[in-house]
C-alpha positions as CSV (number, residue, x, y, z in Angstrom):
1,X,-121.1,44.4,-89.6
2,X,-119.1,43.4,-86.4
3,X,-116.5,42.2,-88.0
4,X,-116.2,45.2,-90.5
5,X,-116.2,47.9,-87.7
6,X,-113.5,45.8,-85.6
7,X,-111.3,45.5,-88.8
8,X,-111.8,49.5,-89.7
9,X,-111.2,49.6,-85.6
10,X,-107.6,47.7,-85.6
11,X,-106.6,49.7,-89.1
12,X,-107.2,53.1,-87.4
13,X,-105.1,51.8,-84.4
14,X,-102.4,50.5,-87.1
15,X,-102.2,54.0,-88.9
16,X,-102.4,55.4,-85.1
17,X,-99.6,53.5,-83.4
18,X,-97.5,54.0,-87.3
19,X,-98.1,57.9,-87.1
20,X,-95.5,59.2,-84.2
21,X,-92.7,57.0,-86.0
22,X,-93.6,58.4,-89.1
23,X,-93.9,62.0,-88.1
24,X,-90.9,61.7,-86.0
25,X,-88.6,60.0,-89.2
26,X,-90.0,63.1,-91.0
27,X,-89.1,65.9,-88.0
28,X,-85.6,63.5,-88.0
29,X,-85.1,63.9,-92.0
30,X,-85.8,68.1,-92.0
31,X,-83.7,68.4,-88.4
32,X,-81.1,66.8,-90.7
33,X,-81.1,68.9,-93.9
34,X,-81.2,72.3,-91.6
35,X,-77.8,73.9,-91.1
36,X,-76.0,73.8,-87.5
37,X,-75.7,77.7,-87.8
38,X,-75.8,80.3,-89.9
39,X,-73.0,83.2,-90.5
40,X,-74.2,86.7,-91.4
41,X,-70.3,88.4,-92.2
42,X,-71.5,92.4,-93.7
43,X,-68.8,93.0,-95.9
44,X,-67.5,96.5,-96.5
45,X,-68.5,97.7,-100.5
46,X,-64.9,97.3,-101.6
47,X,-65.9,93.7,-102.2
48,X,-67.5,95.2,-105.3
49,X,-64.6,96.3,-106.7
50,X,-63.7,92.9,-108.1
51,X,-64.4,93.4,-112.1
52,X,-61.6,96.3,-111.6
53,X,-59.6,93.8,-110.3
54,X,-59.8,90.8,-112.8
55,X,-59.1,93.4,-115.7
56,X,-56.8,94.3,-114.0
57,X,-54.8,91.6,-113.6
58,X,-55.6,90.6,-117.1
59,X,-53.8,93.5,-118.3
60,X,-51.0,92.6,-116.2
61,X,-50.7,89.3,-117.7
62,X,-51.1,90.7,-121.3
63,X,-48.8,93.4,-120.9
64,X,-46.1,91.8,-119.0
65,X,-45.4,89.1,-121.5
66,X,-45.5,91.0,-124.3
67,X,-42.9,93.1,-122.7
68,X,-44.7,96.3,-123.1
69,X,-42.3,97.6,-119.8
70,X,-42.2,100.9,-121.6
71,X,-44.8,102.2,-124.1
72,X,-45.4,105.0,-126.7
73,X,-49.1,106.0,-126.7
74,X,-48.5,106.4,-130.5
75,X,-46.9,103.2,-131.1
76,X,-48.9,100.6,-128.8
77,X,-52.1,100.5,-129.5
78,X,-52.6,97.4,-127.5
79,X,-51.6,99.2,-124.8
80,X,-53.5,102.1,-125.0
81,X,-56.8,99.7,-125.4
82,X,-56.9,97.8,-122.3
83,X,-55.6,101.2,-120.7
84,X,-59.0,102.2,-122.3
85,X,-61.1,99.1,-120.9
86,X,-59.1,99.7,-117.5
87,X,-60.6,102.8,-117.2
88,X,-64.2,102.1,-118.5
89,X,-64.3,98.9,-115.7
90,X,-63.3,101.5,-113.2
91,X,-65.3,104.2,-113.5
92,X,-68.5,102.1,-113.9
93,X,-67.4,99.9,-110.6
94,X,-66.9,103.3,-108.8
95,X,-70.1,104.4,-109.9
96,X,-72.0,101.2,-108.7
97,X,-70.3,102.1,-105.3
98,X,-71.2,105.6,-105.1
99,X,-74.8,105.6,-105.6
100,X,-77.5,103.2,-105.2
101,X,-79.6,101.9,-107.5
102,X,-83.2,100.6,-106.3
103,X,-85.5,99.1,-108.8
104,X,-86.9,102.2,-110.0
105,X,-83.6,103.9,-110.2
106,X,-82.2,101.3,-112.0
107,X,-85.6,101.3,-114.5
108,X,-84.9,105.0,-114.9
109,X,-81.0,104.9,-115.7
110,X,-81.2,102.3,-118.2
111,X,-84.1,104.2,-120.1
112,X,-82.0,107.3,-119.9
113,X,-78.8,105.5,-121.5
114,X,-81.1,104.0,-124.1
115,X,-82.7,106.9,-125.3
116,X,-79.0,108.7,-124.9
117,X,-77.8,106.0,-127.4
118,X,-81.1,106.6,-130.0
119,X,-80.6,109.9,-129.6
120,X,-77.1,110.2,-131.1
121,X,-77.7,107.6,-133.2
122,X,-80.7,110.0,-134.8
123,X,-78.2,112.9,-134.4
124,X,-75.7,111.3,-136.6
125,X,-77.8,110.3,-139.2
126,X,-79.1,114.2,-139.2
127,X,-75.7,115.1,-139.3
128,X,-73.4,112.5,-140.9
129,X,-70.2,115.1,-140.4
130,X,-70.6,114.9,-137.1
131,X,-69.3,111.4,-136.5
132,X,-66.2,111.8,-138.4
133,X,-65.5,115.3,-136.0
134,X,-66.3,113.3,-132.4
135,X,-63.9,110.2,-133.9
136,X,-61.0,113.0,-134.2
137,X,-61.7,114.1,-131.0
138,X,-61.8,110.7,-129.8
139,X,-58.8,109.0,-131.5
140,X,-56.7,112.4,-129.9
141,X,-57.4,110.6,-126.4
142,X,-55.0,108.2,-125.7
143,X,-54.3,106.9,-122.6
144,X,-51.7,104.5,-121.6
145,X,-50.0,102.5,-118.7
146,X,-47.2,99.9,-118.8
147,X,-47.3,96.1,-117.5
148,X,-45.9,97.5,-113.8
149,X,-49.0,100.1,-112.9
150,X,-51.0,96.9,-113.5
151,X,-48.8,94.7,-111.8
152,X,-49.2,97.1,-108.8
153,X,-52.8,98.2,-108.9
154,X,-53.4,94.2,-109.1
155,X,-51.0,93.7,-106.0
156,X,-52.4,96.8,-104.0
157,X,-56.0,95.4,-104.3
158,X,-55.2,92.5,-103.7
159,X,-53.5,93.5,-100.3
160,X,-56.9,95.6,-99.3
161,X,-59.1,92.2,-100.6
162,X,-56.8,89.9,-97.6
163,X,-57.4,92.4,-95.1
164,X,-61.0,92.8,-95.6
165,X,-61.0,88.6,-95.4
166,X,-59.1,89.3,-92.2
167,X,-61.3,91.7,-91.0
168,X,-64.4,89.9,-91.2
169,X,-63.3,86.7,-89.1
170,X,-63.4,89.5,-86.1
171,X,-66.5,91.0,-86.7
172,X,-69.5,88.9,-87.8
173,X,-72.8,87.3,-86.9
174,X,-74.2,83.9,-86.5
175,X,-77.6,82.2,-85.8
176,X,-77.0,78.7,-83.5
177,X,-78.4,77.0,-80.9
178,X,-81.4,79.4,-80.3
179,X,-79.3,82.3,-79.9
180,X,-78.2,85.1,-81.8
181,X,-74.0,85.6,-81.5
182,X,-72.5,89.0,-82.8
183,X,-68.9,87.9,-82.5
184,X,-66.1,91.0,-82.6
185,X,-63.1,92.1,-81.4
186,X,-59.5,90.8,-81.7
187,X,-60.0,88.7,-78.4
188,X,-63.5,87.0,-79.5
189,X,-66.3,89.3,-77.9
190,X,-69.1,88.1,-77.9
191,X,-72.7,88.9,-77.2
192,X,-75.7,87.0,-76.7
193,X,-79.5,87.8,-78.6
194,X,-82.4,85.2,-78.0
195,X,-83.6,83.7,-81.2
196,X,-87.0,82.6,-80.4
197,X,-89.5,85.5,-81.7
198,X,-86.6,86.9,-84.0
199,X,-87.7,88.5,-86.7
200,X,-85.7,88.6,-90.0
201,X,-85.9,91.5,-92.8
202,X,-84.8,91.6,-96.5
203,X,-84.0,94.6,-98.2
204,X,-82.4,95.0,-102.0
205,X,-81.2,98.2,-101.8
206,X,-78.6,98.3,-105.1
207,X,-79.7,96.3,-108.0
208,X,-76.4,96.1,-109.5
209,X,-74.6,95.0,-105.9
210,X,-77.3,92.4,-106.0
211,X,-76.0,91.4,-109.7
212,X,-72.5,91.4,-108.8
213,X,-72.8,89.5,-105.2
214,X,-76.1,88.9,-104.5
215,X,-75.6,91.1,-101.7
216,X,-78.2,93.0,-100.0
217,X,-79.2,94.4,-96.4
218,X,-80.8,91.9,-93.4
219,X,-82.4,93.9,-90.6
220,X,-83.5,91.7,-87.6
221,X,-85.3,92.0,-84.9
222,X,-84.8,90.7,-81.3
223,X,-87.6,90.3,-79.0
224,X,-85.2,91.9,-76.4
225,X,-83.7,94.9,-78.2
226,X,-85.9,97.9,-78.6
227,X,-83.4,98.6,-81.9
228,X,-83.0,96.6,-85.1
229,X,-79.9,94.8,-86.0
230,X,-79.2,96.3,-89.7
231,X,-76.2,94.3,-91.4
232,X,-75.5,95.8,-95.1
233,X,-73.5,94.2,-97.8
234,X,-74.7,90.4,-96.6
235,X,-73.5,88.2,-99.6
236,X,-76.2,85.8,-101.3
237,X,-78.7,87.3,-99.2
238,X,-81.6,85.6,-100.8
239,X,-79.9,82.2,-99.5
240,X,-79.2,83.3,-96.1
241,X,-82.5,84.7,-95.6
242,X,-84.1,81.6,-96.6
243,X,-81.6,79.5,-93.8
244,X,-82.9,82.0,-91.2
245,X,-86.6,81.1,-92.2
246,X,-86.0,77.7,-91.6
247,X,-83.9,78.0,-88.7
248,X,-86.0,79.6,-87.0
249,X,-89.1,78.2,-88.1
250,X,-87.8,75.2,-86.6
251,X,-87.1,77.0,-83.6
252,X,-90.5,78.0,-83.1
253,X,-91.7,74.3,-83.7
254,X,-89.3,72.8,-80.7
255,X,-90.8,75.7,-78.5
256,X,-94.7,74.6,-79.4
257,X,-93.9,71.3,-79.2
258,X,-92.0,71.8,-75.7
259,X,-94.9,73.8,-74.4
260,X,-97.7,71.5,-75.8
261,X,-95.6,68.6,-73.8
């Protein structure tokens, strides 16, 4: 029995002495796989408006080399289609930046476009002479631009895309070192927010900004500030939120781990 309890007795002092290494290679391996900082850059919604712009471009391409520098709405019908889908893109992109769409909203607007679409689709079978009168009206519709209002809508939005990019490398936020930085201004401003006890919150406030850019709203919360930070248009949101959990999680473990010492 002596010689059994000193062999359990040296084991336990093996797995002992073996147990700070280990949990320190561990603590080494996660300090290693977290990010030096984290940016936070809130766009402004224009970023949405990137569908309008591939199309388009597209269009410019298309158009301008098939020479269509001057068109006849009754001759080009190539034209007057992707003047069509130009439009369509458009007005659904300005419509995703006018209004928001929570969950529920978005629930709501699809089941009102679906039953929109049975509905006419009942309506024409009722009425099969109806079809052929709304494709007259239709086909009377022709709208039509040339390969240089492409050329420049593509240019123009590309112009206000740069200077957003320009923009944002003034006026952004970041999450290093156990502090909070809100960098802005043209000279490099900067002020200071303690990380420790930060508090981060997620909010999808459009479903189809989320779709397009994963982009949602952060809102945190500094133990020193009797205000929230609220950043809007944050890009991959998801992702960064989940950076900011570990960050800071690991923040909080260095500050137990100091006190405990």
């Amino acid at each position: 029995m002596s010689e059994e309890s000193n062999t359990n007795a040296n084991e336990l002092q093996e797995s002992d002495n073996q147990s700070p290494s280990t949990s320190s290679g561990k603590n080494q391996e996660q300090a290693e796989k977290l990010p030096k900082r984290v940016l936070l850059v809130p766009y402004p919604k224009f970023v949405f408006m990137y569908p309008t712009l591939i199309v388009s471009t597209i269009a410019a391409l298309v158009l301008g080399l098939g020479g269509y520098q001057a068109v006849d709405p009754q001759e080009h019908t190539l034209a007057v289609v992707i003047t069509g889908l130009f439009f369509v893109v458009l007005m659904i992109n300005t419509f995703i930046l006018v209004f928001d769409f929570p969950r529920a909203t978005s629930l709501t607007l699809i089941a009102v476009c679906v039953s929109a679409l049975l509905g006419s689709w009942i309506l024409v079978i009722a009425k099969p002479s109806l079809l052929p009168a709304i494709a007259g009206l239709v086909t009377t519709v022709r709208p039509v631009a040339n390969a240089s209002f492409f050329i420049c809508t593509s240019i123009g939005m590309a112009c206000l895309y740069g200077a957003i990019f320009l923009k944002v490398r003034f006026d952004y936020w970041e999450l290093s070192n156990n502090e909070l930085l809100h960098h802005h201004g043209f000279l490099s401003d900067l002020k200071r927010y303690p990380a420790p006890n930060l508090r981060v919150d997620k909010e999808i406030n459009d479903v189809f900004e989320y779709m397009l850019l994963g982009a949602g709203r952060l809102i945190l919360h500094p133990s020193t500030e009797k205000r929230a930070i609220v950043l809007d248009n944050i890009l991959h949101v998801s992702e960064k939120e989940k950076q900011l959990t570990r960050m800071l999680g690991s923040i909080k473990v260095q500050i137990n781990s100091t006190h405990s010492e």
